[in-house]
Residue, then its C-alpha position, 0 to 999 in steps of 0.5 A: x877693673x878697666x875704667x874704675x875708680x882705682x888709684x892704681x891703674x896699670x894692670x887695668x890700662x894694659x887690658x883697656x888697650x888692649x881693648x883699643x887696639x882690637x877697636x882700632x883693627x876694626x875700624x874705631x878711631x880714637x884720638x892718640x893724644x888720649x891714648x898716649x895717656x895709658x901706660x900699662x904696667x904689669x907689676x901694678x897693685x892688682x885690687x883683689x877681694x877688698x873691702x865688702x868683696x871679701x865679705x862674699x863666696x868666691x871661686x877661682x877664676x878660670x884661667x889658661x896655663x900661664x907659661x912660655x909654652x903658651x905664649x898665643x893664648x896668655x899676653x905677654x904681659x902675664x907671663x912678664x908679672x910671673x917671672x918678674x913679680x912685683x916686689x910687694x908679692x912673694x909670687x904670682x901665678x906659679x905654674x907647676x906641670x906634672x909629667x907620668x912619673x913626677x909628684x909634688x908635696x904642698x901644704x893645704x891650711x884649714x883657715x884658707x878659703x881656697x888653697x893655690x897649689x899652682x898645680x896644673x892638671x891635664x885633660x884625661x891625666x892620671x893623678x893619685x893624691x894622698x894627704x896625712x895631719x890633722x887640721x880643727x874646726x873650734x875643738x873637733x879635731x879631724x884629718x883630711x878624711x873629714x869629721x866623724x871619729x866616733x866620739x861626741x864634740x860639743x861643735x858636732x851639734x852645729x855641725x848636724x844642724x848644717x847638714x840638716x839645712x843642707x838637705x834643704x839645699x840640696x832641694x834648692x837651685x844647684x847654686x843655693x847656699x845656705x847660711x851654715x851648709x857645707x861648701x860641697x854637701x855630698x862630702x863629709x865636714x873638714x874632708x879634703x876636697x880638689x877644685x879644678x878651676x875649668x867652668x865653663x862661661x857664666x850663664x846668660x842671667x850672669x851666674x857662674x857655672x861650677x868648677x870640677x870638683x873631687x873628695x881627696x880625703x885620705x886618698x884617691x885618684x883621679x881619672x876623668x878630668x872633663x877640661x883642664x885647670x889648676x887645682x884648688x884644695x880646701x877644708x869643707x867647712x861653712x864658708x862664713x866659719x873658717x875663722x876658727x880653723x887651724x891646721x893644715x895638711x899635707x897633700x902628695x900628687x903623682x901622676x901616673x899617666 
């Protein structure tokens, strides 16, 4: 938000002068008496997802590996913000890199949109996920294997009539999203489905390319990571219906190699 209208402006104004110091490194000058006047702050309030922003899709931004092993790529001011996070932030940024041989366990709740693990996967990495509970969407009842028990639920109605439109989606432009689809169509409703958030850069028109994505479900493993990233886990569901989720899941990811 470099520039805005924002009353807390500290993480903004290390980006602005940063900016400025690339300007000056190619010539720009810039009165100093004006540039004395910003003074970065890395545990600033960060303005996420507020007001109508929070009424529209979202994706995971594409971000490096945030870590001290990384310093030429992340400014230091990032890793400053992970290590020390601000006071009204219970974490920020945490990193978690699997070696051949290590696993982790996380908790991936329906409601939520998009799931942080921290998780950080590797180019051609071998990983194996495994997920048990039991999360609902209104009164059908399901775990991370998705819906479709045998058995009639009242809300399967609406369900089929979501996967009829999605059809029609899928007919569509590649980033059509239709009002009552599923997020991921080729996957089944309230499935587990990984996000790996490595897109590449939006396209010339400013639409933004699609992260990697994978069914966990059950379980599965994962061998053809196209580009790194941290892994996002959520519920596939309607993107405007997750208000009547509950539950959660349990996600285990080992690397195998």
């Amino acid at each position: 938000n470099v520039g805005g209208g924002k009353k807390e402006t500290g993480l903004s104004d290390g980006a602005l002068l940063w900016m400025i110091e690339q300007a000056k490194a190619a010539g720009l000058v810039f009165k100093e008496k004006m540039v004395r006047q910003i003074k970065p702050d890395p545990l600033d309030f960060a303005h996420t997802f507020s007001g109508v922003y929070k009424m529209l899709r979202t994706q995971p931004r594409n971000i490096p590996l945030i870590d001290q092993s990384n310093k030429e790529t992340i400014h230091e001011s990032a890793i400053e913000r992970q290590q020390n996070p601000p006071i009204y932030l219970n974490s920020y940024r945490k990193t978690y890199m699997l070696k051949p041989g290590d696993e982790m366990t996380c908790t991936i709740y329906a409601k939520d949109h998009w799931n942080e693990t921290g998780i950080y996967l590797e180019k051609d990495a071998h990983y194996k996920f495994s997920a048990k509970g039991q999360w609902t969407d209104g009164d059908i009842k399901c775990g991370p294997g998705g819906t479709g028990d045998g058995k009639f639920h009242f809300g399967e109605v609406a369900l089929m009539i979501g996967s009829t439109l999605g059809k029609l989606e899928n007919l569509l432009e590649k980033n059509a999203d239709i009002f009552g689809t599923k997020r991921i169509e080729n996957y089944p409703w309230m499935s587990l489905i990984g996000i790996i958030a490595n897109c590449s850069n939006p396209g010339l028109d400013g639409t933004p390319d699609q992260h990697q994505h994978f069914l966990i479900g059950d379980n599965c493993e994962l061998k053809s990571i196209s580009r790194p990233g941290y892994l996002y886990c959520f519920a596939n569901d309607s993107w405007k219906f997750y208000w009547n989720n509950q539950g959660s899941v349990t996600l285990n990811i080992s690397r195998i190699a």
